[in-house]
C-alpha positions as a Markdown table, in Angstrom:
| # | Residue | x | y | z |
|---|---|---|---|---|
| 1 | Unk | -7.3 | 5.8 | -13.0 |
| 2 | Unk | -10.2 | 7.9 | -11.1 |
| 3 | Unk | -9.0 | 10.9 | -9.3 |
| 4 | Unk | -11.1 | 12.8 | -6.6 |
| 5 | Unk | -10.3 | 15.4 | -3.8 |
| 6 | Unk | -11.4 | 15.2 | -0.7 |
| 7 | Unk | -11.8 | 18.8 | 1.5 |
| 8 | Unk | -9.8 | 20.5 | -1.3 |
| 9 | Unk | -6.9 | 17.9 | -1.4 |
| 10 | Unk | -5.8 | 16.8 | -5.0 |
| 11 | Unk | -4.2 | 13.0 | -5.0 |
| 12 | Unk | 0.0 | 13.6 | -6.2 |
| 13 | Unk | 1.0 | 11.2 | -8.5 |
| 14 | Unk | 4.5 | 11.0 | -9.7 |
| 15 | Unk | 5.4 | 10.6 | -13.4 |
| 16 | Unk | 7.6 | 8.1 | -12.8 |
| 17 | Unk | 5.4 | 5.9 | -10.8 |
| 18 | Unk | 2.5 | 3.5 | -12.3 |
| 19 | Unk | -1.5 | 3.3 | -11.3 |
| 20 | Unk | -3.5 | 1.4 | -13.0 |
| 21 | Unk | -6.4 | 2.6 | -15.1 |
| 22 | Unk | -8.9 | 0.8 | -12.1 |
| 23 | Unk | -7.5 | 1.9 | -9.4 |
| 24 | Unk | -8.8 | 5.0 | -7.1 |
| 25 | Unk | -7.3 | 7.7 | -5.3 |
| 26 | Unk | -8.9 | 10.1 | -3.0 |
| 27 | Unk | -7.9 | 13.5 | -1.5 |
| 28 | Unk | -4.2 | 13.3 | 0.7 |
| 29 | Unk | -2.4 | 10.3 | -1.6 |
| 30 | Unk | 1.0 | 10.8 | -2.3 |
| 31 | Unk | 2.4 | 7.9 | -5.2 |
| 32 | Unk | 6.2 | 8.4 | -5.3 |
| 33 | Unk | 8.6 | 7.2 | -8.2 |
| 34 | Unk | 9.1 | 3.4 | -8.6 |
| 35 | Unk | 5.4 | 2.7 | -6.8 |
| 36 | Unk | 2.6 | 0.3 | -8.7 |
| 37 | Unk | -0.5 | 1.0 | -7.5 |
| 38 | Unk | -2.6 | -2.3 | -9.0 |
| 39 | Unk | -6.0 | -2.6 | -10.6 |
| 40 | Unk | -9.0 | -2.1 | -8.6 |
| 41 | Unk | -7.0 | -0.8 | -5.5 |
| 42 | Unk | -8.6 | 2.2 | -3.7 |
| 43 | Unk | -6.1 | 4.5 | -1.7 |
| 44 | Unk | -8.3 | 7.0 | 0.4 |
| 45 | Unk | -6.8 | 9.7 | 2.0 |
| 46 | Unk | -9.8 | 11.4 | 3.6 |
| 47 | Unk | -8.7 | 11.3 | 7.5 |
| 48 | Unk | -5.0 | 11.4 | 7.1 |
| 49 | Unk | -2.1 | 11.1 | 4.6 |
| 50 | Unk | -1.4 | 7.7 | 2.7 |
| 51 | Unk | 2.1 | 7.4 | 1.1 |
| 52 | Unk | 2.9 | 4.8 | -1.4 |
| 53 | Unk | 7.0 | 4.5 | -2.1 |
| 54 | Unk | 9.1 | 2.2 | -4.2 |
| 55 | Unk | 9.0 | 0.2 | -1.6 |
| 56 | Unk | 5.2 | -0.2 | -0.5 |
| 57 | Unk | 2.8 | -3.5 | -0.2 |
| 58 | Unk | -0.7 | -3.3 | -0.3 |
| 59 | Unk | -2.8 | -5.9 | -0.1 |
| 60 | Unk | -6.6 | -5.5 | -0.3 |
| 61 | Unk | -8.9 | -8.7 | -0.4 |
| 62 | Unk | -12.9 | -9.0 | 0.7 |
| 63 | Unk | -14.8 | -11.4 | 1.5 |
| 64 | Unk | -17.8 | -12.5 | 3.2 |
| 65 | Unk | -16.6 | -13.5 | 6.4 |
| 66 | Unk | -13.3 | -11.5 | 8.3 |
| 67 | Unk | -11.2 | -14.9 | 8.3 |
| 68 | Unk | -11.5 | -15.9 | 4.9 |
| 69 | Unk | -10.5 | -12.2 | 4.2 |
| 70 | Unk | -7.5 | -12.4 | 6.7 |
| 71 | Unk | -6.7 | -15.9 | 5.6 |
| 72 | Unk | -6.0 | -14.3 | 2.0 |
| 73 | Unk | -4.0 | -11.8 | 3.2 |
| 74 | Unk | -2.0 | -13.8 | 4.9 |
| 75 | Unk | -1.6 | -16.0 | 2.1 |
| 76 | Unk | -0.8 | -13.4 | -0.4 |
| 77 | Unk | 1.7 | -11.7 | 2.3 |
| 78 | Unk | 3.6 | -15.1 | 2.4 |
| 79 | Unk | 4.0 | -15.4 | -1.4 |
| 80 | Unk | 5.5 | -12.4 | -1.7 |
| 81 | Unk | 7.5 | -13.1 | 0.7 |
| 82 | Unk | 9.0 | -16.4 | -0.8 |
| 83 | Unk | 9.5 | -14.4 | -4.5 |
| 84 | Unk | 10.9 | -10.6 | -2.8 |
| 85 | Unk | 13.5 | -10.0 | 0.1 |
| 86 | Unk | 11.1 | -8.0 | 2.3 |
| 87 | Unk | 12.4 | -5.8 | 5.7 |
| 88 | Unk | 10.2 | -4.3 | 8.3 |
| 89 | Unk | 11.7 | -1.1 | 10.5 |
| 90 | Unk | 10.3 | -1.7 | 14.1 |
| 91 | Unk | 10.5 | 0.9 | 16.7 |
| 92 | Unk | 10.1 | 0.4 | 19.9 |
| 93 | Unk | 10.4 | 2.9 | 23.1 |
| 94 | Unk | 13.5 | 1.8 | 23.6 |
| 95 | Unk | 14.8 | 1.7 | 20.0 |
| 96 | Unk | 14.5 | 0.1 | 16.7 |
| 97 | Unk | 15.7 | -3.0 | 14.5 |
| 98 | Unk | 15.2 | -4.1 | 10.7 |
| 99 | Unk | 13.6 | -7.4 | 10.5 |
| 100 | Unk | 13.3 | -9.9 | 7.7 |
| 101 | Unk | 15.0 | -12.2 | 5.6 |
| 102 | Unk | 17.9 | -13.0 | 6.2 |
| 103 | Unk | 18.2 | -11.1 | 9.9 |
């Protein structure tokens, strides 16, 4: 895996978590335990914070056009979804609710 900072910032990986030798991560990355990170996927934390838990997706396609990009993400999303119980927190102003499977 390639490594860089970014204004200082040193990407945190956990021992217990796995990145792929391909994969990139840049200044304020935080891996926790129990996260895959997969080949090729860059993780660039150069205007904020990303944080990848046990629990994270990320789904990174290109493309020549925007749809045929979004098309494949939509397509992977809904795979996953089919093989892996997935739940959503959504917070509103008003509150909050899990939604998925099975809700």
């Amino acid at each position: 895996m390639s490594i860089w900072s970014w204004d200082g910032i040193v990407p945190v990986v956990d021992p217990a978590a796995f990145v792929h030798p391909d994969a990139t991560l840049i200044g304020d990355v935080i891996v926790a335990a129990g996260a895959y990170v997969g080949p090729q996927c860059v993780l660039r934390g150069d205007s904020g914070r990303v944080e990848i838990g046990e629990a994270s997706v990320v789904i990174a396609v290109s493309a020549t056009h925007r749809h045929d990009a979004l098309a494949a993400c939509q397509d992977a999303i809904d795979a996953l979804k089919e093989t892996v119980p997935l739940w959503k927190k959504e917070v509103y102003e008003g509150g909050e609710e899990w939604v998925g499977r099975g809700s």
